[in-house]
PADOTOR-728950 format. One record per residue (C-alpha): x, y, z. Coordinates in steps of 0.2 Angstrom, whole numbers, padded with zeros to 4 digits, always signed. Layout:
XYZ...
***
This chain:
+0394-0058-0063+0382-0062-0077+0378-0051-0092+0361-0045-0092+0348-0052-0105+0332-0047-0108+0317-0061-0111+0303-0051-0114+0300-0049-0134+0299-0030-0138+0283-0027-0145+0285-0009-0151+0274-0002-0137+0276+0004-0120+0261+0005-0107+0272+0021-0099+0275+0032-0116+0263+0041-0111+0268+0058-0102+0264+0060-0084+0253+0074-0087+0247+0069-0106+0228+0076-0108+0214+0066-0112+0200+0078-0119+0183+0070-0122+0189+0053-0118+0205+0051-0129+0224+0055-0128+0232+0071-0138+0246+0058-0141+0235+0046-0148+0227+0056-0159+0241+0068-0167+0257+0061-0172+0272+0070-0164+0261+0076-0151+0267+0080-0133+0262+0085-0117+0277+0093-0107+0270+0102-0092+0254+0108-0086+0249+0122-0074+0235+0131-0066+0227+0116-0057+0233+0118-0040+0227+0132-0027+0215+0144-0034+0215+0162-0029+0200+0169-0022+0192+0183-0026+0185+0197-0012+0176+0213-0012+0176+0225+0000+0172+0243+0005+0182+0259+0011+0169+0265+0025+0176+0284+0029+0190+0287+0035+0193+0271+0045+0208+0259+0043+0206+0246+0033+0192+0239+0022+0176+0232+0026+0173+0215+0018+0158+0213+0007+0160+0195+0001+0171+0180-0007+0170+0172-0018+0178+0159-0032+0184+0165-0046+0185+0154-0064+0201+0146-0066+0215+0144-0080+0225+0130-0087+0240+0134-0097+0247+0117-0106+0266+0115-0112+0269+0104-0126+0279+0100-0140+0276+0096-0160+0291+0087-0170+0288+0081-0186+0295+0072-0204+0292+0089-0215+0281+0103-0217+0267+0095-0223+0265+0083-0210+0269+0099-0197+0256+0109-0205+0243+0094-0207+0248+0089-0185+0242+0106-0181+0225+0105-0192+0221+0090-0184+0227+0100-0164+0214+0113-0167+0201+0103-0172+0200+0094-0156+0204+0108-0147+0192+0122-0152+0173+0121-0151+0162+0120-0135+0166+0114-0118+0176+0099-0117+0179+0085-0104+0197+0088-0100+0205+0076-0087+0226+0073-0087+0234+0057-0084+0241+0059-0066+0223+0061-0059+0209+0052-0071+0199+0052-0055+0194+0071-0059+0190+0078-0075+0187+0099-0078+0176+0106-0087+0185+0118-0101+0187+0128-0117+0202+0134-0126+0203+0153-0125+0223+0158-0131+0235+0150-0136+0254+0156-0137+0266+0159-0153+0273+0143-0164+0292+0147-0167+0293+0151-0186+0304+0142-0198+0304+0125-0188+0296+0108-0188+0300+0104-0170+0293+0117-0158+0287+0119-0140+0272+0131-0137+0257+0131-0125+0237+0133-0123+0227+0140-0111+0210+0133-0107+0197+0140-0098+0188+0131-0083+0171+0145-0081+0168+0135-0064+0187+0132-0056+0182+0116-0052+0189+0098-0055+0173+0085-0055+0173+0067-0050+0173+0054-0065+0164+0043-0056+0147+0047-0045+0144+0042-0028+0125+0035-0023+0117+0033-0009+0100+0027-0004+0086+0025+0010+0086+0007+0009+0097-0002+0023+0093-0020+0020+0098-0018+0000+0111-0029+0000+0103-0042+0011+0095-0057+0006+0077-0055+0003+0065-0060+0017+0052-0069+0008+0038-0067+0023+0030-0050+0022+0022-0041+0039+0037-0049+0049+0046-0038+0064+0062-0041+0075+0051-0033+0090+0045-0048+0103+0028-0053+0099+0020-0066+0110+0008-0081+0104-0001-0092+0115-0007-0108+0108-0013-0127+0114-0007-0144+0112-0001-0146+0093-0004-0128+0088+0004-0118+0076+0008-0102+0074+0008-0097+0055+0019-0083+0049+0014-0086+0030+0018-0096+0012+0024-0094-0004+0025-0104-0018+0042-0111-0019+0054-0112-0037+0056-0130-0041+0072-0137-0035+0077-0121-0023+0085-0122-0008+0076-0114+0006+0078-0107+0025+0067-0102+0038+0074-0094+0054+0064-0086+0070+0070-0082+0088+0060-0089+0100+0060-0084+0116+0056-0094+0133+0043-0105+0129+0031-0114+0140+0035-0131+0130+0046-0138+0117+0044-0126+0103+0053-0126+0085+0051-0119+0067+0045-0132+0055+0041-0127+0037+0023-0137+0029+0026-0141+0013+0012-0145+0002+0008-0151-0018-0006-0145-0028-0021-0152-0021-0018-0148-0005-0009-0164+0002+0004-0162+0014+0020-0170+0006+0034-0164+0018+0033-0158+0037+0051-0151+0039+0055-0148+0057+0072-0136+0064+0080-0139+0079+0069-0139+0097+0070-0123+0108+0068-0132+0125+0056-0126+0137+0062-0111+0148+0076-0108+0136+0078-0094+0120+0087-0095+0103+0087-0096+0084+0077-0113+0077+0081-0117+0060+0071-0126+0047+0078-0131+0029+0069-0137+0011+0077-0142-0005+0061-0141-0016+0056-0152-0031+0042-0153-0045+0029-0160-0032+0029-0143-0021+0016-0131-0023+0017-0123-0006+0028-0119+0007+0017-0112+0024+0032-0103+0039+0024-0109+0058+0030-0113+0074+0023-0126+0083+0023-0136+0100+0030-0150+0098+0031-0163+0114+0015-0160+0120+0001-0170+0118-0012-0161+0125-0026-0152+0117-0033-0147+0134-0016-0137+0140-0013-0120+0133+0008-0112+0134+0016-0097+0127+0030-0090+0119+0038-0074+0111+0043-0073+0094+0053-0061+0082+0063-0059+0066+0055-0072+0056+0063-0075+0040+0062-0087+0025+0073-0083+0013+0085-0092-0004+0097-0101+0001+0107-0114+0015+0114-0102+0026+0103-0089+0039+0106-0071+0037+0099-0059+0048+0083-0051+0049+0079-0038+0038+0059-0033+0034+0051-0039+0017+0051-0024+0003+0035-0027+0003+0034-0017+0020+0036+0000+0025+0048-0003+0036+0061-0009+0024+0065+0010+0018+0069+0023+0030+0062+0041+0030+0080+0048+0026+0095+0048+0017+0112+0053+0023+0124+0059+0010+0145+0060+0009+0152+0074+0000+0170+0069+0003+0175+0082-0010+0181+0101-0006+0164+0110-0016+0146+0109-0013+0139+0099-0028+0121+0095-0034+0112+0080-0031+0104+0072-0044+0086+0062-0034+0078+0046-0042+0060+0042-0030+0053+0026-0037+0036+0023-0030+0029+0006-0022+0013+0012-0019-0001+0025-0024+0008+0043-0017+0002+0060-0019+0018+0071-0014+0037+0070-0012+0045+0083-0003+0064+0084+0000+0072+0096+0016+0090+0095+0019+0100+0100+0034+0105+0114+0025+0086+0121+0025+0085+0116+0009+0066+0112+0003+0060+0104-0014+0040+0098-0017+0033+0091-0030+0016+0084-0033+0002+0091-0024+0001+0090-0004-0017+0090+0000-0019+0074-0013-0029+0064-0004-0029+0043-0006-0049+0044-0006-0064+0047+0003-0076+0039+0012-0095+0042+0011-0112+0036+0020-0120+0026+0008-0136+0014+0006-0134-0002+0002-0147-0017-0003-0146-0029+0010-0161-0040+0004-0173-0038-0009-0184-0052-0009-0194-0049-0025-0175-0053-0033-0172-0070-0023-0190-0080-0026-0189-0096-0028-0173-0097-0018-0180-0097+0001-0178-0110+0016-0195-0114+0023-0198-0115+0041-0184-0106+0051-0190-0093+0057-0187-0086+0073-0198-0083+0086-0197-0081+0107-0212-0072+0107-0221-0079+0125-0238-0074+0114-0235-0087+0102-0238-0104+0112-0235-0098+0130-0242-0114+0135-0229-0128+0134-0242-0141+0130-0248-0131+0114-0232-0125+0105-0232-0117+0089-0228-0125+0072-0219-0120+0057-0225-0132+0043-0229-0130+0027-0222-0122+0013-0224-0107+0005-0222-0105-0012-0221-0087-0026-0235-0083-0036-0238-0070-0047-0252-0058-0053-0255-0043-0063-0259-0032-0052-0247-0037-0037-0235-0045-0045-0224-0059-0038-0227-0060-0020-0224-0074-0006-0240-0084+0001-0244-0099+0013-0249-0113+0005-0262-0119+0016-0269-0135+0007-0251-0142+0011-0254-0141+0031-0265-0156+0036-0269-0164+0050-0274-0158+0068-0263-0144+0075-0261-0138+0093-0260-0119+0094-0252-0106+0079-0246-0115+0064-0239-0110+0046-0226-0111+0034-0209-0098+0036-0198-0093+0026-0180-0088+0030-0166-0076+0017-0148-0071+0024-0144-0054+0024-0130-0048+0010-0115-0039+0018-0110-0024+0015-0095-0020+0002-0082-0023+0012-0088-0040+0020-0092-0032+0036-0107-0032+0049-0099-0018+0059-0106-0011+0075-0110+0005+0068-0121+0002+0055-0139+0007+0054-0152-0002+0042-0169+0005+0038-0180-0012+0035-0196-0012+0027-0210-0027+0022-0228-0024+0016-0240-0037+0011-0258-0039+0008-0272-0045+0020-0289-0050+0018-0302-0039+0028-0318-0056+0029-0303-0068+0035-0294-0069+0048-0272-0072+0051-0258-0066+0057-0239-0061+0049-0222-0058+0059-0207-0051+0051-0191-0053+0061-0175-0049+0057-0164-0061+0068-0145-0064+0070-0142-0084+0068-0159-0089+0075-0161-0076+0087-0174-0064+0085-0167-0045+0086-0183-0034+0079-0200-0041+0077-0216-0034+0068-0233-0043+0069-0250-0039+0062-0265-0050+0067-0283-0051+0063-0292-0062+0076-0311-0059+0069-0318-0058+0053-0332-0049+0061-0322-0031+0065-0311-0021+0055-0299-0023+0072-0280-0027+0069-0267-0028+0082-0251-0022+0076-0236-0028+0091-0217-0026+0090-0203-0032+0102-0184-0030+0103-0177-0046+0106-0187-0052+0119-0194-0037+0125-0214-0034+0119-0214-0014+0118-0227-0010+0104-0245-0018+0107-0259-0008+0099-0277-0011+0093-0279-0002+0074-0294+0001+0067-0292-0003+0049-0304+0011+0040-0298+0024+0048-0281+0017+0046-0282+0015+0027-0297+0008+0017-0286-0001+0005-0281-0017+0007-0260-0014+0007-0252-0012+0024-0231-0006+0027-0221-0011+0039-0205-0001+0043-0190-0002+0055-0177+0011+0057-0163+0011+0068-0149+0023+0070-0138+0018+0084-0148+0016+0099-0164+0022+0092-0176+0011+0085-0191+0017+0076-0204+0006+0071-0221+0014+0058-0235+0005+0052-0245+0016+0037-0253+0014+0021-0245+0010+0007-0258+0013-0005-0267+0033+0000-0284+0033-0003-0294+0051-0003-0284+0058+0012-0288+0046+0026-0268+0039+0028-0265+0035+0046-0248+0033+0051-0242+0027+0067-0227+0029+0073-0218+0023+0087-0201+0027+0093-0188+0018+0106-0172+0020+0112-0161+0004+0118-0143+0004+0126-0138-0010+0117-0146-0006+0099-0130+0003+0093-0121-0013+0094-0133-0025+0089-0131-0037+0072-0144-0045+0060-0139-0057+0047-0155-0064+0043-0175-0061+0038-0188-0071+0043-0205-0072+0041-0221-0084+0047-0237-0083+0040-0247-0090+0055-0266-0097+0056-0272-0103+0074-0279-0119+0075-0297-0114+0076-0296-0100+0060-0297-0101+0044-0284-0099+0032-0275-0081+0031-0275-0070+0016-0259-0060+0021-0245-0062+0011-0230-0052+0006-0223-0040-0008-0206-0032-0013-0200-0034+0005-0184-0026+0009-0171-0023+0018-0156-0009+0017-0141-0006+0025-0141+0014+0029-0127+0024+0032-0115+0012+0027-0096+0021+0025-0092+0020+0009-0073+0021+0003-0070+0027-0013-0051+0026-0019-0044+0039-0035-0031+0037-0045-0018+0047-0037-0004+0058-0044+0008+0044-0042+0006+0023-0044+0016+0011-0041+0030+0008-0050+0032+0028-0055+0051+0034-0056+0050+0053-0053+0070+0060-0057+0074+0077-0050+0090+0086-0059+0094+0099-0046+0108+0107-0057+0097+0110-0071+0081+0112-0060+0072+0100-0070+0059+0084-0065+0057+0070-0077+0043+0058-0074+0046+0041-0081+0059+0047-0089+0052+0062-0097+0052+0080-0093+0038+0087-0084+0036+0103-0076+0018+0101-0069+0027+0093-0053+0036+0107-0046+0027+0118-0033+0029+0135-0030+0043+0140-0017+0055+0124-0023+0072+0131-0015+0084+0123-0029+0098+0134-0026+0098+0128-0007+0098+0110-0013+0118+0112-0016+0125+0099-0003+0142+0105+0006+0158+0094+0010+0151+0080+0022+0136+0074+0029+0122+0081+0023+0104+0075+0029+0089+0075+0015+0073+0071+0024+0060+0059+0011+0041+0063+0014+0027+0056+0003+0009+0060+0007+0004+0057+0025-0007+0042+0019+0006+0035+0009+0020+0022+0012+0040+0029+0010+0045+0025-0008+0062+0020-0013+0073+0034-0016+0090+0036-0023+0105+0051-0021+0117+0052-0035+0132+0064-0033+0146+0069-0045+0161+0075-0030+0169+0092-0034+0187+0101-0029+0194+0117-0031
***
């Protein structure tokens, strides 16, 4: 046998001096904070009596029971008090009844520090008299009953979290199929990559027609390809996982996520493949798929929440929006409902406008000469005498027109075959969104001046890349009648050709020409611009085409046209232009939440804080807050934003309760 030694120097403290049951109120030890002080036993925190009411109905046995319910609970707390003399007795118990006394304090004891109650000190028993060690007790008073949990539990409505962010947004682990030829690639998108990074682009591919793999393009600033990584080959008839890895320097500005075909040579033969759960990500090693944040689909429309406690406690809700959203509205599984914000916010609206699709007054100067378009047969029907665009025209300006566009005749010479003339050619703006839908309708108008001693002619087309769509033409064929023949075609279709007299049309000299189109109709007019004492004449004429709903124009043309045996013409034009009509126009409002809002909902003292501070302009009339408790277990809340709007992050804090 060998006497016992002890190595460890004593230090004059011990980690378990401590009582079991010691109290810590508001974060600190009794012990710690009165000398002499002692915890010795602590009751009341086990089972809590419940407390029922009920009913004598008549003379029948028994009661009827009304309801249960859970009463307030008490603590009693033993503990002892020694000390040197009766100063330091008297100056321990000052300092015990200012940490006891006062409003409701945090109470926890040290064989659970996992729970802490929520109490105040409402008796206390007698102090033995005449001594300066005594034993005695305290009673505090829990209003609730209940013991809380120190620490909260949160849960969220966003699965992929803790995964590794997929840099590629738009991305789906649904199969997709691509179909592409010889060398093709497939592009699932770029970034711009964090010098000296490391990282990973993985995609399934499934069975394709040739050898098929991932291959990341790497490019600097100008443009130039500097690195064309390429993962392992996904054989033909086969499926799997290909794999592509970058370690990124100062030279990479751009890193562009394909698939491509890689042994086959030939730009003639087409193949196929499916794809899914693209991912480039940070990093050396794959993870799987999970959808950028970027994208709806990375947060899920509800929230499950654990209440492994034995009481129904309140949640407390954080929504953080990612996008414009209108509403948030809460329902449990309980039949719980909370609303805030309004829930007929729209995220806009659309509206029929007019647009400028051409003004030609605005643009002088800036015209292609001779590209008009014309399949007309009138205009050289006979191959041996085709027409001829030549020339120039050129802008002018007057004080009592204006600027206009004319022919400059002295700049045609030479012998010419049949109609000849300068053109001139303008692109048609697009609408504000970029579009030249189907569905739009235009209403297109040109006027111009002509001569009534000389003789011309003028066609206005509106064409889409050099084919005519809608034509308008006035001609003067004799400078001895006040005829004019006014002609319109669609396409290639001639369905206007009528002869005008021009004093009973209009006695002044200013002619305009108007097309309207809404869907399949077409109307084309020919009237007066100027009115002179009444004598207006307007003609009008109105079609109706299958395919005009359909139909696009992109450009305006027009030819000022002489025949080869007249003289020059006079007809010129003025403040042509053209509009887009009916154009749907979507107008987006600020909305009651943006992106990047954090709207906090305190169930428990039923208030909303919007970035952080209170407001009470979100609530909605009907918000069910005492049926937002959530009991022990699972408890489903149900997210829903604005039916326009994307699901927004949302968070669920809970504090766990037990009797």
């Amino acid at each position: 046998m060998y006497d016992f030694r002890e190595t460890t120097p004593f230090t004059g403290a011990d980690d378990n001096q401590l009582p079991a049951e010691a109290m810590l109120i508001d974060g600190q030890y009794i012990e710690n904070l009165v000398p002499g002080y002692r915890t010795l036993q602590v009751g009341g925190r086990e089972l809590l009596k419940q407390s029922a009411t009920s009913n004598v109905i008549g003379i029948s046995d028994g009661e009827t029971l009304e309801y249960v319910r859970n009463p307030s609970r008490e603590i009693t707390v033993g503990y002892q008090l020694i000390a040197d003399d009766d100063d330091a007795f008297r100056t321990a118990f000052y300092k015990l009844s200012g940490i006891l006394h006062g409003d409701t304090h945090q109470v926890s004891f040290n064989d659970d520090l996992s729970v802490y109650w929520n109490a105040v000190l409402t008796d206390v028993d007698d102090v033995p008299k005449g001594r300066n060690a005594i034993t005695s007790s305290f009673t505090l008073f829990v209003p609730d009953g209940v013991a809380h949990s120190v620490a909260t539990k949160t849960f969220d409505n966003m699965p992929y979290k803790d995964v590794p962010v997929n840099m590629l947004t738009g991305t789906s682990n649904q199969l997709a199929v691509t179909t592409l030829y010889g060398w093709g690639e497939h592009v699932f998108g770029s970034i711009v990559p964090v010098t000296n990074t490391n990282y990973c682009f993985k995609v399934w591919i499934d069975n394709p027609t040739f050898d098929t793999c991932a291959k990341l393009d790497c490019s600097d600033s100008s443009g130039s390809q500097i690195v064309w990584a390429q993962g392992n080959t996904i054989s033909a008839g086969t499926s799997g996982y290909s794999i592509v890895k970058v370690t990124t320097d100062s030279k990479y500005a751009n890193i562009k996520c394909q698939t491509v075909y890689t042994f086959n040579h030939s730009t003639s033969v087409s193949g196929s493949y499916g794809y899914k759960e693209a991912k480039l990500e940070v990093g050396t090693v794959p993870t799987p798929w999970s959808p950028n944040p970027a994208d709806a689909a990375y947060y899920s429309d509800t929230i499950t929440v654990h209440n492994g406690g034995t009481y129904p406690v309140e949640p407390v809700i954080t929504a953080t929006m990612h996008a414009d959203n209108g509403f948030l509205g809460f329902a449990n599984s309980q039949g719980g409902v909370l609303q805030f914000g309004n829930p007929e916010e729209v995220d806009g609206y659309t509206s029929e406008e007019s647009e400028v699709a051409l003004n030609l007054a605005a643009v002088q100067g800036s015209h292609m000469d001779n590209q008009a378009a014309s399949n007309n047969l009138y205009w050289g029907d006979n191959p041996a005498t085709p027409n001829e665009q030549i020339g120039n025209a050129i802008w002018t300006q007057d004080s009592y027109d204006g600027w206009k566009v004319e022919p400059n005749w002295p700049s045609i010479t030479g012998t010419h075959l049949y109609w000849n003339g300068p053109s001139i050619k303008h692109n048609l703006a697009q609408t504000h969104n970029g579009n030249f839908t189907s569905n739009l309708t235009w209403d297109v108008m040109t006027r111009f001046q002509t001569g009534v001693s000389q003789v011309g002619s003028l066609e206005t087309t509106l064409e889409s890349d050099g084919k005519p769509i809608f034509q308008m033409i006035l001609k003067d064929n004799s400078a001895l009648s006040d005829q004019i023949w006014w002609m319109c075609y669609y396409k290639n279709q001639l369905v206007v050709n009528e002869q005008l007299d021009r004093n009973i049309f209009t006695n002044d000299k200013f002619i305009q020409l108007e097309l309207q189109k809404f869907g399949n109709s077409v109307v084309f007019r020919v009237s007066p611009w100027v009115g002179n004492q009444g004598r207006e004449t307007t003609v009008t004429r109105q079609f109706t085409f299958a395919d005009a709903a359909s139909v696009e124009t992109k450009q305006f043309s027009a030819w000022f046209m002489r025949d080869k045996t007249w003289g020059e013409s006079t007809m010129y034009l003025i403040a042509s232009t053209v509009k887009w009509q009916n154009v749907s126009w979507y107008t987006d409002i600020k909305n009651r939440f943006s992106n990047g809002d954090v709207i906090t909902i305190d169930v428990a003292n039923t208030k909303t804080y919007f970035n952080g501070n209170e407001d009470r302009t979100l609530h909605t009339l009907g918000n069910q807050w005492d049926k937002f408790l959530l009991p022990p277990g699972d408890t489903i809340i149900q997210l829903m934003p604005s039916s326009w709007a994307q699901p927004f992050a949302c968070e669920v804090e809970i504090r766990e309760a037990w009797l």
